[in-house]
VODORO-807035 format. One record per residue (C-alpha): chain; residue number from 0; x, y, z. Coordinates in steps of 0.1 Angstrom, whole numbers, plus 2048, in hexadecimal, padded with zeros to 3 digits. Example, Ala and Ser with C-alpha at 12.3 -4.5 7.8 and 13.67 -1.06 7.14 Angstrom:
BEGIN
{A 0 {87B 7D3 84E}}
{A 1 {889 7F5 847}}
This chain:
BEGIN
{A 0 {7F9 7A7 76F}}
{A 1 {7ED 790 788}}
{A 2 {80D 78C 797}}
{A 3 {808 7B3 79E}}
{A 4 {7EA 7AE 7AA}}
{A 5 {7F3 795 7C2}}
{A 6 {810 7AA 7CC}}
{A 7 {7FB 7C5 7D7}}
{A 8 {7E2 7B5 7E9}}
{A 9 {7FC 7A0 7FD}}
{A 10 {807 7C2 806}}
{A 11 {7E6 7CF 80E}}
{A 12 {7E3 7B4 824}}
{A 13 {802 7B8 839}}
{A 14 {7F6 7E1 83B}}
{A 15 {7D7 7D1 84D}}
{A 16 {7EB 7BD 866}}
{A 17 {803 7DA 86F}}
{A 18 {800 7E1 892}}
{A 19 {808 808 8AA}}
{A 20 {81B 80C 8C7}}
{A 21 {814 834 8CF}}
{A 22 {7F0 83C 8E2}}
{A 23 {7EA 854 8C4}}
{A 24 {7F4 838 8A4}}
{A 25 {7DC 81B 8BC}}
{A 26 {7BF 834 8B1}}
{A 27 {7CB 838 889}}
{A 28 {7D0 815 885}}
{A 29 {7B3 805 89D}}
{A 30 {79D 7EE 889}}
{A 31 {7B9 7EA 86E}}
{A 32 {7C8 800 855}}
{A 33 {7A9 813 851}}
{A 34 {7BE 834 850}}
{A 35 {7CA 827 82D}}
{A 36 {7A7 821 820}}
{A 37 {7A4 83E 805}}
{A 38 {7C6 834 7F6}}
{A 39 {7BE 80F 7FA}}
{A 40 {79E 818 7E5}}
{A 41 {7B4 82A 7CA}}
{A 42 {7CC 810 7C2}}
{A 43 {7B1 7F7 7C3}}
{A 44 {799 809 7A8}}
{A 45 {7BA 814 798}}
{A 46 {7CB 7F1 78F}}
{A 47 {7A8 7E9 786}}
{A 48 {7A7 802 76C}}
{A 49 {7CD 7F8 760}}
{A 50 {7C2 7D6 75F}}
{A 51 {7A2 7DB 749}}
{A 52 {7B7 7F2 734}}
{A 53 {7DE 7F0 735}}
{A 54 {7E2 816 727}}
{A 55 {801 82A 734}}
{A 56 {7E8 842 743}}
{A 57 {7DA 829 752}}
{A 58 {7F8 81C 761}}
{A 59 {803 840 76A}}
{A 60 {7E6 83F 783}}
{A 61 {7EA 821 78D}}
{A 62 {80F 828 796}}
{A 63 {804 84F 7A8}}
{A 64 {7EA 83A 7BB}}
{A 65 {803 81F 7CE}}
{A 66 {81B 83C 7D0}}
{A 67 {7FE 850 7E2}}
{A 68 {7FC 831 7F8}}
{A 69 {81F 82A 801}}
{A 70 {823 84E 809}}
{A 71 {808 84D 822}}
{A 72 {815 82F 831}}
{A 73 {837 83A 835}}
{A 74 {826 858 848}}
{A 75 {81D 83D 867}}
{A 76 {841 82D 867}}
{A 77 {840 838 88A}}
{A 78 {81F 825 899}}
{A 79 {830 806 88C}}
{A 80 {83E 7F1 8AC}}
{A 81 {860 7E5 8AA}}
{A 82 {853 7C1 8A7}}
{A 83 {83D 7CB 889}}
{A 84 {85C 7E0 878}}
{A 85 {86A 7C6 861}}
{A 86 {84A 7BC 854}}
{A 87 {842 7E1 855}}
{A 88 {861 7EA 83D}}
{A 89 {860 7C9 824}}
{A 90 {83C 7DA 81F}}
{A 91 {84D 7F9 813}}
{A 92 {869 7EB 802}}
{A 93 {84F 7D5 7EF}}
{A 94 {83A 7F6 7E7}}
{A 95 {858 806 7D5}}
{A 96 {864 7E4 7C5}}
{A 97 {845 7E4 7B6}}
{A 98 {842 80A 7A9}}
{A 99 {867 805 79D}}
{A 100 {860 7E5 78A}}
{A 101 {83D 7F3 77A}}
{A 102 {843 800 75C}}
{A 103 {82E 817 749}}
């Protein structure tokens, strides 16, 4: 569990440090990935919850709420500058590694 954890914070982490080329993504993403903060929040009280009680509801939630997340960052693949796109996609990639490898 606390490799899953770590794997998610390590990803929240390079979601902070993602940076926008368009005039319109500069004001989304200004100050970090604030944008993201309600489904940040989610997964956050949600692996809690698994954690404290490793029930497949539980993990149910916990796997809708990094869903919820990746599908809103997938949503700004666009603001992401061409420099920032590899980084950008291993973060996505890592996302649905880690929703195919959870099992509930």
């Amino acid at each position: 569990m606390k490799s899953l954890l770590f794997k998610f914070f390590v990803v929240v982490a390079i979601a902070f440090f993602t940076s926008c080329a368009a005039d319109n993504c500069n004001m989304v993403f200004f100050g970090g990935s604030t944008i993201f903060n309600d489904e940040i929040a989610a997964v956050n009280e949600a692996i809690t919850t698994f954690n404290d009680d490793m029930t497949t509801e539980n993990c149910e939630a916990y796997r809708t709420s990094v869903r919820a997340f990746l599908d809103k960052r997938k949503e700004f693949r666009e603001c992401v500058t061409d420099e920032d796109l590899p980084a950008y996609d291993a973060e996505i990639s890592g996302l649905e590694e880690l929703l195919d490898d959870l099992e509930c």
